[in-house]
N, C-alpha and C positions, 0 to 999 in steps of 0.2 A: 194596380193601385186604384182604391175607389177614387171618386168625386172628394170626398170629405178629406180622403188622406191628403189628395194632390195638393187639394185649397188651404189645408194646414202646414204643406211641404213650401207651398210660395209664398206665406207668411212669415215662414221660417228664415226664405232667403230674403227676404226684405228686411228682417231684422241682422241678417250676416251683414249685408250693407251696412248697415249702419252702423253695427259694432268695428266694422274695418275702416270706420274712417277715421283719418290724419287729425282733422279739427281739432284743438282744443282751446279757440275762442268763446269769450263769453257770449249768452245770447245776446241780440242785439234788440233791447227793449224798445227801439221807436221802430222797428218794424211793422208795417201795417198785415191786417191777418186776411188771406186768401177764402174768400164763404164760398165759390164757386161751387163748392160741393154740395153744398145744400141743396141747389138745384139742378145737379146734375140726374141725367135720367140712366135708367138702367144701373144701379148699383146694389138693390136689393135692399134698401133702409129709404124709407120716406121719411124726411123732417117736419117736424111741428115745432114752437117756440110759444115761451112765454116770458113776462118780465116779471120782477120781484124786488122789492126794495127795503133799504133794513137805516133805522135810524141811525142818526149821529151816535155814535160812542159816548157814554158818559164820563164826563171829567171829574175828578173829587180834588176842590180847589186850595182844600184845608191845608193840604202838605206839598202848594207849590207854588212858587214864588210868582208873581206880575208878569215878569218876562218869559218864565218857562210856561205859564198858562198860553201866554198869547203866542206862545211858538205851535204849542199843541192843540189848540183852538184850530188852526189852520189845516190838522190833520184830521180832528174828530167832524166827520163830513159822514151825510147819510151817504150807503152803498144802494148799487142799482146793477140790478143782478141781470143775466139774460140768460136762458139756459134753455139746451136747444134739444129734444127728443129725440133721438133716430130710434123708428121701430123698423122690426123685421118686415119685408113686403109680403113673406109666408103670410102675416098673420093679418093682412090689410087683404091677400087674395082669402082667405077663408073666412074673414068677414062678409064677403061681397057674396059669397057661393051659401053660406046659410042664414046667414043674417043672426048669428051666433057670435058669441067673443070668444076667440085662443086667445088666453091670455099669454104670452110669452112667460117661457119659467125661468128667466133669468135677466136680471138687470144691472148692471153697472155703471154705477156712480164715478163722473170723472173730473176733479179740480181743474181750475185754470183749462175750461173748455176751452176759450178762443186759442191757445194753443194747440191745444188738441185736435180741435177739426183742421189746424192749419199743418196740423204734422199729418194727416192721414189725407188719402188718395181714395180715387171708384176703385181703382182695381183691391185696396182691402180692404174696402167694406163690401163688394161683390164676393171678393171671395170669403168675408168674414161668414156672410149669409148663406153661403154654401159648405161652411163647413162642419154644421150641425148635424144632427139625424133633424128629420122635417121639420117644420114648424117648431123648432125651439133653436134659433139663430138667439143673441142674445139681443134685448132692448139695450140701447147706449143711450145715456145723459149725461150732457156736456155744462155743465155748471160753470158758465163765465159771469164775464163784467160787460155793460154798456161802453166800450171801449172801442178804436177801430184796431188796437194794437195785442198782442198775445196778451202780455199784459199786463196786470191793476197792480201796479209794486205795492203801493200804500197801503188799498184794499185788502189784498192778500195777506200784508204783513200783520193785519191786525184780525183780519177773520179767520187764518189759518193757524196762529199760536194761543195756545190755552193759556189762563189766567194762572197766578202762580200757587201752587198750593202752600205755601207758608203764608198766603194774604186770608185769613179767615176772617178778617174785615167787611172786604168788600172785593168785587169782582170785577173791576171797574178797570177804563183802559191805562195802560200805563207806558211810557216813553220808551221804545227799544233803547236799547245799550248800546253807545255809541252813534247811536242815530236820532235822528229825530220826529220819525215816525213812529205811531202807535201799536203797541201789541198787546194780547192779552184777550182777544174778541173771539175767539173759538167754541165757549159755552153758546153766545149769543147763534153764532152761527149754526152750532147745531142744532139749534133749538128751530133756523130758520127752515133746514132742508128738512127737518120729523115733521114738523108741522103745516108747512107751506110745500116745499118741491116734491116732497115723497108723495103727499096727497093729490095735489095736482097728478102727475106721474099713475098714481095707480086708477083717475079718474079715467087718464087716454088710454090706457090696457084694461079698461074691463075691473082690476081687480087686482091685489097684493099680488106680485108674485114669489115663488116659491123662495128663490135665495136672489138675495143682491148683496153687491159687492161695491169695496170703495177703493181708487185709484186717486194717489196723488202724488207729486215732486216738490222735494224740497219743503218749503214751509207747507206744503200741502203733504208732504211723508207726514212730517210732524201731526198735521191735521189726524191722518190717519190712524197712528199712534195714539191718539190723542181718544180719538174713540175707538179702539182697542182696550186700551187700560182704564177708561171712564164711563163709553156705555157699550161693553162687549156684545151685548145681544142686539145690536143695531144692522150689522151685519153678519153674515154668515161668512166673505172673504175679504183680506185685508191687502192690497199693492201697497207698501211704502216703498218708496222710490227713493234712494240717496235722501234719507231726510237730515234735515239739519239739528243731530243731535248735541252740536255747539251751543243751539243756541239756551241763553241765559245761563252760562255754566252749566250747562248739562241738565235744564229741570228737567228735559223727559226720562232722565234717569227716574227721578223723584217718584213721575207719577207709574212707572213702571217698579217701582218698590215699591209704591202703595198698590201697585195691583195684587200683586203677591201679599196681601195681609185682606184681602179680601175675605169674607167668611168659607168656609172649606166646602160648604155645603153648594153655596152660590159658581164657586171656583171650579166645582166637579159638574155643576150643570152646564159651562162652558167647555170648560175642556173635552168633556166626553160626547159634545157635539160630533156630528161625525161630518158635518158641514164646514164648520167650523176650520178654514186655510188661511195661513199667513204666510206672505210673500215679501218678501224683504231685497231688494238689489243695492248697489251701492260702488261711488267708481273708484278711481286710484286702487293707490295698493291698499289690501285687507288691515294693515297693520298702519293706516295712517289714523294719528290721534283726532276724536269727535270735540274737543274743545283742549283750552287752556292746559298746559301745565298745571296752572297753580289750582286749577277745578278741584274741590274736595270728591269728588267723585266720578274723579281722571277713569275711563274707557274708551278703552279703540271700538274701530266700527265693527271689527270682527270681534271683541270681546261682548259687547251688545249683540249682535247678530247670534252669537253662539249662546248664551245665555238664555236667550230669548227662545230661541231654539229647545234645548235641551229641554226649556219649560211646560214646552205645547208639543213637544214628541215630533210625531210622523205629520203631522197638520202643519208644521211650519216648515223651510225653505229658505234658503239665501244663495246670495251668489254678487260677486264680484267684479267688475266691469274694466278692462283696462281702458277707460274714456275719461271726459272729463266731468265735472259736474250736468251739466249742460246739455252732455248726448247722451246720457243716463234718463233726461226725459224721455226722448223718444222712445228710445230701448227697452225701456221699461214698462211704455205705453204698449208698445207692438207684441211686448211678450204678456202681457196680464190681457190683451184681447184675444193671444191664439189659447193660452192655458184655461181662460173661466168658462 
């Protein structure tokens, strides 16, 4: 067995672990997040970081009462992003030996970072690093919150869900259902990482590289989805993680049926990508309902998952997890760093 197989074979069984365990508590949101990693020595990814920050959310006053302003006031707060680099060390030693840039040909985009670094270990990013052919281990980018905790509930819930498409009004934030935090801020947010994190990001490498991909859970699936069916060519691959296709009755049904009316011409220069992978995971049983009953456009996760599928051919993927929402982060994290 080479080096690359072994170092993909004990990523493998870190991911068995975690798919074998008992848990099925929810995460524990006031847990603080472990950075040790960042400067740990010898793992083959040196970190860089920078900060980023994105306005208050805009309120439109006209259709909401005194008291529901002044409840949502309290949520529409600028975000403050922090988002942490790990590049390969291949491409930090071949900098130093010609004074040249490798650029890495692969980068992966990853939601709710401060989780993510706190769910990974030296031992897999050493062996993530080693399990390339040379100098092309992948760039990782951990897209978090200024937070000391995995994390930004609020944040997340309104940068990670798209605005509704029956609002041809305005794009503006609007009250989750049943709660009282804001959603809707997903345009904004893409607009933050094309224009701010990507450019940053290709300034520390030299240069675009070849394919990047985007990883996220939960309102961060959604996120995914979200630019999938709105700006396909942003990525070449897509990790949705158990997303939460509940939420608002099912819109990402919606905007997955407007993807499908796309023009045929635009639609064939997607699909015939040959880059072009989606990845879909998801926990419970396959056959458990994505929203309401009374949802006018009732689907299971497996009837989405298979649709979805059948649409994009041999390029797309699913799979089922007998865990609970919660260990589907991990699991899903561990497997889209051994597969990209």
């Amino acid at each position: 067995m080479s080096r690359s197989q072994g170092s993909l074979a004990m990523i493998t069984i870190a991911m068995a672990g975690v798919v074998m365990s008992p848990s099925y508590a929810k995460p524990d949101l006031t847990k603080t997040v472990d950075m040790s990693l960042l400067h740990a020595k010898d793992i083959g990814y040196r970190f860089v970081y920078h900060t980023f920050s994105a306005p208050a959310p805009e309120l439109f006053s006209s259709s909401l009462t005194d008291s529901q302003l002044k409840t949502l006031q309290t949520y529409a707060k600028p975000r403050h992003y922090q988002v942490w680099l790990a590049i390969p060390e291949q491409t930090t030693y071949h900098l130093l030996s010609n004074n040249s840039v490798k650029t890495p040909s692969k980068v992966l985009y990853m939601l709710d970072g401060n989780a993510a670094i706190d769910d990974l270990d030296k031992d897999t990013l050493r062996l993530l690093s080693q399990s390339t052919p040379q100098k092309s281990a992948p760039t990782l980018v951990f897209i978090g919150y200024q937070t000391p905790y995995r994390f930004d509930v609020d944040a997340r819930a309104y940068d990670y869900t798209p605005p509704l498409l029956a609002n041809t009004v305005d794009n503006g934030a609007f009250q989750e259902e049943g709660r009282e935090r804001l959603n809707g801020g997903a345009a904004h947010f893409y607009e933050l990482i094309e224009k701010q994190i990507k450019p940053w990001v290709y300034e520390q490498l030299g240069e675009k590289p070849k394919q990047e991909a985007i990883w996220g859970h939960s309102y961060g699936g959604l996120f995914v989805l979200y630019n999938l069916f709105k700006h396909p060519q942003a990525y070449q691959q897509y990790f949705s993680a158990d997303p939460s296709l509940w939420w608002q009755n099912g819109e990402m049904i919606n905007y997955w049926q407007a993807y499908q009316n796309f023009p045929k011409a635009q639609l064939a220069d997607i699909t015939n990508n040959k880059h072009k992978q989606i990845r879909l995971t998801f926990s419970h049983s396959p056959e458990q309902t994505t929203m309401p009953v009374v949802a006018p456009t009732l689907m299971s996760k497996k009837e989405f998952a298979k649709e979805v599928c059948e649409y994009f051919e041999e390029r797309c993927s699913y799979q089922f997890y007998n865990q609970s929402h919660g260990e589907v982060f991990t699991t899903s994290l561990l497997e889209s760093l051994k597969n990209f």
